[in-house]
C-alpha positions in Angstrom: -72.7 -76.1 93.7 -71.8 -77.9 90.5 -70.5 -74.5 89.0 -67.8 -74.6 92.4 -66.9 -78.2 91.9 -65.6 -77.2 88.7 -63.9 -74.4 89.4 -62.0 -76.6 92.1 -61.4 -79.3 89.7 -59.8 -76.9 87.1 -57.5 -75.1 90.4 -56.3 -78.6 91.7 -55.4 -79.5 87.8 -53.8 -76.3 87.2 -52.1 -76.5 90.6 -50.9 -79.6 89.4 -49.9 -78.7 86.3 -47.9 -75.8 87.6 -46.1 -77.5 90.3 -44.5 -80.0 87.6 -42.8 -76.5 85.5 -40.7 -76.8 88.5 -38.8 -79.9 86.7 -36.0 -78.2 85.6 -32.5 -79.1 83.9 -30.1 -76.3 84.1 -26.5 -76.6 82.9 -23.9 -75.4 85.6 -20.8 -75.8 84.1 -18.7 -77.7 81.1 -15.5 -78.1 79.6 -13.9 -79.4 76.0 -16.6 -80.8 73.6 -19.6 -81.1 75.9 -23.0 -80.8 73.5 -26.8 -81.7 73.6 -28.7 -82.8 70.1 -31.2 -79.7 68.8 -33.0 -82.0 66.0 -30.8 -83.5 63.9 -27.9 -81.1 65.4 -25.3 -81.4 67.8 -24.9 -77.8 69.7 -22.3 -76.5 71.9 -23.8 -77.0 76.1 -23.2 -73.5 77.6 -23.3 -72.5 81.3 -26.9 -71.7 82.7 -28.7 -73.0 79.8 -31.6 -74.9 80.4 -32.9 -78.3 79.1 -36.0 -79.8 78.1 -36.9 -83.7 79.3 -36.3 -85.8 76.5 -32.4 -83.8 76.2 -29.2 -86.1 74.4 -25.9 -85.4 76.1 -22.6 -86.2 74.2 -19.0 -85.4 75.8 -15.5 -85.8 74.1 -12.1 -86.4 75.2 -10.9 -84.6 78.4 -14.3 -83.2 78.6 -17.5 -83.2 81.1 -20.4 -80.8 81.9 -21.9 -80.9 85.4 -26.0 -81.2 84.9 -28.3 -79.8 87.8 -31.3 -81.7 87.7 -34.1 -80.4 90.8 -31.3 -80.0 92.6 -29.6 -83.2 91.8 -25.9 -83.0 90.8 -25.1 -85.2 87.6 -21.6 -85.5 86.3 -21.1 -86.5 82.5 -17.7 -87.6 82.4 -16.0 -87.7 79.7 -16.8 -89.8 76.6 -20.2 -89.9 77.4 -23.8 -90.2 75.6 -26.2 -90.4 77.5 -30.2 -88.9 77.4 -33.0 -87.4 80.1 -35.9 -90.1 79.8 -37.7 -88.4 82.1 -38.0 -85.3 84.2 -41.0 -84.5 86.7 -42.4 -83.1 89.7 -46.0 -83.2 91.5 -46.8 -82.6 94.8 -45.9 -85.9 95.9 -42.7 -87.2 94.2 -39.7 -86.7 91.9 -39.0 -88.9 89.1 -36.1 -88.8 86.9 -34.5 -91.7 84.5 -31.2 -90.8 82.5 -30.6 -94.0 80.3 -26.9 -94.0 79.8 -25.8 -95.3 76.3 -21.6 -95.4 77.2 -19.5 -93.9 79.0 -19.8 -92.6 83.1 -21.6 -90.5 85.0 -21.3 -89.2 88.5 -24.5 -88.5 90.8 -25.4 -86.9 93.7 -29.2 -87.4 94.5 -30.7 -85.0 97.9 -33.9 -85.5 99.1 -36.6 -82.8 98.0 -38.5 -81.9 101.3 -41.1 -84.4 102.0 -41.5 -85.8 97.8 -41.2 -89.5 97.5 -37.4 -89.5 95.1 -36.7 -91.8 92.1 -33.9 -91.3 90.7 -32.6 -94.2 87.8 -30.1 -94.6 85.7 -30.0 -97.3 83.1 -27.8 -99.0 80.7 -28.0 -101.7 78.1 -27.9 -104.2 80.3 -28.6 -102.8 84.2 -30.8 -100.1 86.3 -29.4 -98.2 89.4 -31.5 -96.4 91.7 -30.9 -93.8 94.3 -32.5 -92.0 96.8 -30.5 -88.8 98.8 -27.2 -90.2 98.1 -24.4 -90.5 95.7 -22.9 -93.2 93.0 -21.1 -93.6 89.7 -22.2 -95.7 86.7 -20.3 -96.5 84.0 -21.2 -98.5 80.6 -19.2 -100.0 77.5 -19.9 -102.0 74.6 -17.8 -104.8 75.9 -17.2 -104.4 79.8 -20.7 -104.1 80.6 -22.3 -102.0 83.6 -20.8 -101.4 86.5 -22.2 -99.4 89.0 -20.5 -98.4 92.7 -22.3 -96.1 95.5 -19.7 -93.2 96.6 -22.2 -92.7 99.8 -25.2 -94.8 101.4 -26.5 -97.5 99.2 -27.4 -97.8 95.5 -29.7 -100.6 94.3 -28.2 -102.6 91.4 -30.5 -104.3 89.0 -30.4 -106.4 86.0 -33.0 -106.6 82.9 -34.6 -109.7 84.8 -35.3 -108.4 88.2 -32.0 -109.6 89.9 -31.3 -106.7 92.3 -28.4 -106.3 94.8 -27.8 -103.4 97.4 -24.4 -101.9 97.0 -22.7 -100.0 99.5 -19.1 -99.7 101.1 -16.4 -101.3 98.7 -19.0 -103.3 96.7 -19.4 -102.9 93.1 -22.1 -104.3 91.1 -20.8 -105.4 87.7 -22.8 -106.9 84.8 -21.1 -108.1 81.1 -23.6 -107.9 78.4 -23.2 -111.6 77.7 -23.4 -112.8 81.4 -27.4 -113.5 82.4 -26.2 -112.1 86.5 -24.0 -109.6 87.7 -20.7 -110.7 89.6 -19.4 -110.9 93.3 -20.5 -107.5 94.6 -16.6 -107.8 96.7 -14.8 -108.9 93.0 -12.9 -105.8 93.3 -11.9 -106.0 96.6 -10.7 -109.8 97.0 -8.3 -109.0 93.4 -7.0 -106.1 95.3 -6.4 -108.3 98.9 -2.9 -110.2 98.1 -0.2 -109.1 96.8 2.3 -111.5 94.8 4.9 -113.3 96.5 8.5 -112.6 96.2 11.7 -113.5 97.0 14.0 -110.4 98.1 16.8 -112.2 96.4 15.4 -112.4 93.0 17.2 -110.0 90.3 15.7 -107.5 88.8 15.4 -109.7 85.6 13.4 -112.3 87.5 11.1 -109.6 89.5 10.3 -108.3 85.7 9.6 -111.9 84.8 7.2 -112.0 87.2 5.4 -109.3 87.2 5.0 -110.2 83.3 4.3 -113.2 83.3 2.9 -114.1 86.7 5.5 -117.1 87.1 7.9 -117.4 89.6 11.3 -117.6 87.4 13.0 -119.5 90.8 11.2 -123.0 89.7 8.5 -122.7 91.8 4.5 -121.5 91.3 3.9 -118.0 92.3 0.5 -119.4 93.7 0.0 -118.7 97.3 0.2 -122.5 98.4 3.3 -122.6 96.7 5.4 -119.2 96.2 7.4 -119.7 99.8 8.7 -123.5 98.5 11.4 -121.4 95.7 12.9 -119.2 98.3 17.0 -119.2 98.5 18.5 -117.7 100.9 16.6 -115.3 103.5 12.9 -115.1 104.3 10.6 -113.6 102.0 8.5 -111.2 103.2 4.6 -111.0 102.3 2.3 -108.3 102.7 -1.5 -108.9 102.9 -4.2 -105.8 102.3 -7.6 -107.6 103.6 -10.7 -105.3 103.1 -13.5 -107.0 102.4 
């Protein structure tokens, strides 16, 4: 009896064992300067090759490689670094953490059967995590994070546990010197108004304003304000609200 006990012990633990080989990282296509770090070497990414957990990614100008990762589709845009943290399957779930360093990446996370999915991507300053769905993250020195779910929902989390769900138009954005991320509709109320102007202005004063943001007529080109400078015919305002 104790003989079988430990001969089903060492079948679950190599049944366990085996099912997490199935972690793979395969490389499905490229283009420009797109290489992974071999030691102390950066190497050329080719098409079909396969990469370990624990792999550095850099990409150069006009250049990407698409990563596929358990069937996960990762997009390393261009000027990019970024590395595999970790990479694994058991019978239960599927974990994978890509810390991005700079620059963006593009990915589209599906549901493996019945396995509980984590899928994160960190920054400097931020974590995003998936599950079956898609987003873009993107990271600089000096903008920050900002992170923006193409489909579903994406949750947005800073290095202090301040989370937001993002989904539809919302972007979560996070500077490295601000201690919370901004208005998840930011984007969308800069891009809701457009500037007034008068249809009589020359083309001297339109250039004026769109320079300067001053309404070369004598009046504000505030909202409250712009309609007090007009001469001469109504001006016409168009308003884009999508929030």
């Amino acid at each position: 009896m104790k003989i079988l006990t430990i001969f089903i012990t060492l079948l679950t633990a190599l049944f366990f064992s085996s099912k997490a080989l199935f972690a793979k990282i395969v490389v499905e296509s490229t283009k420009g300067e797109a290489s992974y770090k071999a030691g102390n070497q950066w190497l050329p990414l080719t098409k079909g090759q396969q990469l370990m957990e624990g792999a550095k990614i850099s990409t150069g100008v006009k250049s990407w490689a698409v990563l596929d990762i358990d069937g996960n589709n990762v997009k390393v845009e261009q000027l990019t670094t970024m590395k595999i943290f970790k990479n694994q399957i058991t019978p239960d779930a599927q974990n994978t953490h890509i810390g991005l360093k700079h620059g963006s990446l593009q990915a589209r996370v599906s549901k493996i059967g019945k396995l509980k999915t984590s899928f994160k991507i960190s920054t400097p300053v931020a974590t995003s995590s998936v599950r079956g769905t898609e987003k873009r993250n993107f990271h600089g020195a000096k903008s920050g994070t900002s992170i923006k779910a193409l489909k579903e929902t994406v949750v947005g989390e800073n290095r202090k546990g301040v989370s937001n769900t993002i989904r539809g138009n919302s972007v979560f954005r996070l500077r490295p010197t601000d201690p919370r991320p901004q208005n998840l509709l930011n984007d969308s109320m800069n891009r809701s108004f457009t500037r007034l102007q008068d249809p009589n202005s020359t083309r001297d004063e339109k250039n004026g304003l769109e320079i300067n943001g001053v309404n070369q007529l004598g009046g504000s080109s505030d909202i409250d304000n712009a309609t007090s400078s007009q001469i001469g015919g109504p001006t016409k305002i168009n308003i884009n609200i999508n929030w």
